[in-house]
C-alpha positions as CSV (number, residue, x, y, z in Angstrom):
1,X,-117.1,-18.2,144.0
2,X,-114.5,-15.7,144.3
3,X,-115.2,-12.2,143.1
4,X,-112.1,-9.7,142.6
5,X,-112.3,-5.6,143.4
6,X,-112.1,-3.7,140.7
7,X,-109.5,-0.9,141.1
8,X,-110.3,2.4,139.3
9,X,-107.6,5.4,138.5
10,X,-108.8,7.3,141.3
11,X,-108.2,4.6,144.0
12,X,-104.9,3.9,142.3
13,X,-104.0,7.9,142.5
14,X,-105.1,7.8,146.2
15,X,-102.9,4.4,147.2
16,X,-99.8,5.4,145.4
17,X,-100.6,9.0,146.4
18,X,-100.3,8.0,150.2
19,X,-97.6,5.5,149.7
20,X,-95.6,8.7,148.3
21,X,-96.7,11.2,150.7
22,X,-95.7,9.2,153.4
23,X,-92.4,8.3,151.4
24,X,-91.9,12.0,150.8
25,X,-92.1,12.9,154.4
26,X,-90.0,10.4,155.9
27,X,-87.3,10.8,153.2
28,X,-87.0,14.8,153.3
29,X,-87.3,14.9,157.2
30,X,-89.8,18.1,157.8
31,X,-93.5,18.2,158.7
32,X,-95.9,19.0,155.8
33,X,-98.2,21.1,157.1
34,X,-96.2,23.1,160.1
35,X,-97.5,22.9,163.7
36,X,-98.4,19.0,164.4
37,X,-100.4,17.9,167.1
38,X,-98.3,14.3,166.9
39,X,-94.3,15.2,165.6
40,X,-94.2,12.4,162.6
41,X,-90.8,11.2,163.5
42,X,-91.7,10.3,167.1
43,X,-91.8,7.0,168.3
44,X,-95.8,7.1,167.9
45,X,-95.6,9.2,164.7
46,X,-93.7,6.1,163.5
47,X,-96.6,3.8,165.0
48,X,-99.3,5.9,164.0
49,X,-98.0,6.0,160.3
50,X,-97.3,2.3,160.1
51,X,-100.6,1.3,161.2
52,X,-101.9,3.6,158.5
53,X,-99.7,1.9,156.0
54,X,-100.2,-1.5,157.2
55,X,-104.2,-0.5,156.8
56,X,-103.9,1.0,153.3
57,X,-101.9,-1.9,152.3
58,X,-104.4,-4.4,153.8
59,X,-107.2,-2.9,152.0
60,X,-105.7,-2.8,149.0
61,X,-104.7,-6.0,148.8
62,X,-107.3,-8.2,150.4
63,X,-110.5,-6.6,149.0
64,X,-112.9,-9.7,147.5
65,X,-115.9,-10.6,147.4
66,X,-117.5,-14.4,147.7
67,X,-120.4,-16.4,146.8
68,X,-121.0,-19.3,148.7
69,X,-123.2,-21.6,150.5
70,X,-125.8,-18.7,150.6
71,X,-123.7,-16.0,151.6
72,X,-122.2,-13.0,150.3
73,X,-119.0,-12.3,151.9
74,X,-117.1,-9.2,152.1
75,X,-113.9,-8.6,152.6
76,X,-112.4,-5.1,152.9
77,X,-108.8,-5.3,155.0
78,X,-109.6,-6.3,158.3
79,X,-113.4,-5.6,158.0
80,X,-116.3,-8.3,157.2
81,X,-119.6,-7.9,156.2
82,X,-121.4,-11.6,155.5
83,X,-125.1,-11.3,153.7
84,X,-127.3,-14.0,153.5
85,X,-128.5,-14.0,150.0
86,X,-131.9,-14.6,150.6
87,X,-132.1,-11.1,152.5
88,X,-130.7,-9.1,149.3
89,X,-133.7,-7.3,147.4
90,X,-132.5,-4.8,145.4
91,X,-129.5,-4.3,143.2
92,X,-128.1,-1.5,141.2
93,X,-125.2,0.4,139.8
94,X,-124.1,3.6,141.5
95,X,-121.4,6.2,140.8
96,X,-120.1,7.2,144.3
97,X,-116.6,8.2,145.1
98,X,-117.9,7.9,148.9
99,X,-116.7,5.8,151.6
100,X,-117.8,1.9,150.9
101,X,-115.8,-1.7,150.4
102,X,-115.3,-0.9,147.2
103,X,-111.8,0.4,145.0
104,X,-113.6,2.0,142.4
105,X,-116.5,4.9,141.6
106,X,-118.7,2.6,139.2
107,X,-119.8,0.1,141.5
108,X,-123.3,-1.6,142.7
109,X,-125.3,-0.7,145.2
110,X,-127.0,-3.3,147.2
111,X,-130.2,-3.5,149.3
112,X,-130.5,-5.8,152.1
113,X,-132.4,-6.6,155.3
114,X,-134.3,-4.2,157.0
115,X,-132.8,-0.7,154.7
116,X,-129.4,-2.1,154.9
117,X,-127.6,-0.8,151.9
118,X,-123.8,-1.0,151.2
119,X,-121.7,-0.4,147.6
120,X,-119.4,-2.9,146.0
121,X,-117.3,-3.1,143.0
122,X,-116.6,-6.5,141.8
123,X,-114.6,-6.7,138.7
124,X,-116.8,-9.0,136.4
125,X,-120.5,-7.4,137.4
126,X,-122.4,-9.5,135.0
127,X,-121.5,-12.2,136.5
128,X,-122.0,-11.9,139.7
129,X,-125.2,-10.6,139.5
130,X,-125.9,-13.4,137.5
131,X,-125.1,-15.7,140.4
132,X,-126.9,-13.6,143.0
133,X,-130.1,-14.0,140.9
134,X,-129.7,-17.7,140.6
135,X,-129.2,-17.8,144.1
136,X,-132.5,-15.5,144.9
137,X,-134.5,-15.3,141.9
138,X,-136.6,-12.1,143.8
139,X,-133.7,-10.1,143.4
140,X,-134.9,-6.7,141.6
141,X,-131.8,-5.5,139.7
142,X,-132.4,-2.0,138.2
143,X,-130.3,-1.0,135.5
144,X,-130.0,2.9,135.6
């Protein structure tokens, strides 16, 4: 089953933020912040930029989550994380503006394997921790 991000004002304020930045420097032709190690309007100031853009872009658009055939799959850009469900013991919610496959602060925080923990933030939570705990009924889920 197919589990969509949930995108919070901060992460839309960061994407568009970057999108303009870049937008802003590109269209008014001077460096932002004076001395730069790599001049933007270099050939690899133009690759370095695009790959950043390409990997904002990516991320933005392709972060999911799945449940199937055991697994929890996901999908952050070009990065792939696939849990077996029967290796997830704890779950619970977590405000964290920190680095994590996730496009939102309010997300879940899940424990797996051997101290393995990484944050998520599917759109419909109820749901899918619902189908977690069908899936693994020794699943502890604390609700802060």
């Amino acid at each position: 089953m197919y589990f969509p991000t949930k995108k919070d004002v901060l992460a839309r304020l960061f994407f568009y933020g970057f999108l303009a930045f870049i937008l802003w420097i590109y269209s008014f032709g001077f460096e932002p912040f004076g001395l730069q190690l790599i001049i933007y309007n270099s050939p690899l100031g133009f690759i370095i930029t695009g790959a950043l853009l390409v990997l904002v872009i990516w991320i933005w658009f392709d972060t999911k989550y799945y449940l199937n055939s055991g697994d929890l799959i996901i999908k952050f850009g070009p990065f792939k994380w696939v849990i077996d469900m029967n290796a997830i013991k704890k779950i619970s919610y977590e405000r964290s503006p920190f680095t994590a496959p996730a496009l939102s602060i309010d997300r879940l925080s899940i424990l797996y394997g051997n101290y393995k923990v990484i944050s998520i933030s599917p759109k419909n939570k109820n749901e899918f921790i619902h189908l977690l705990k069908t899936n693994n009924p020794d699943i502890i889920f604390e609700d802060n």
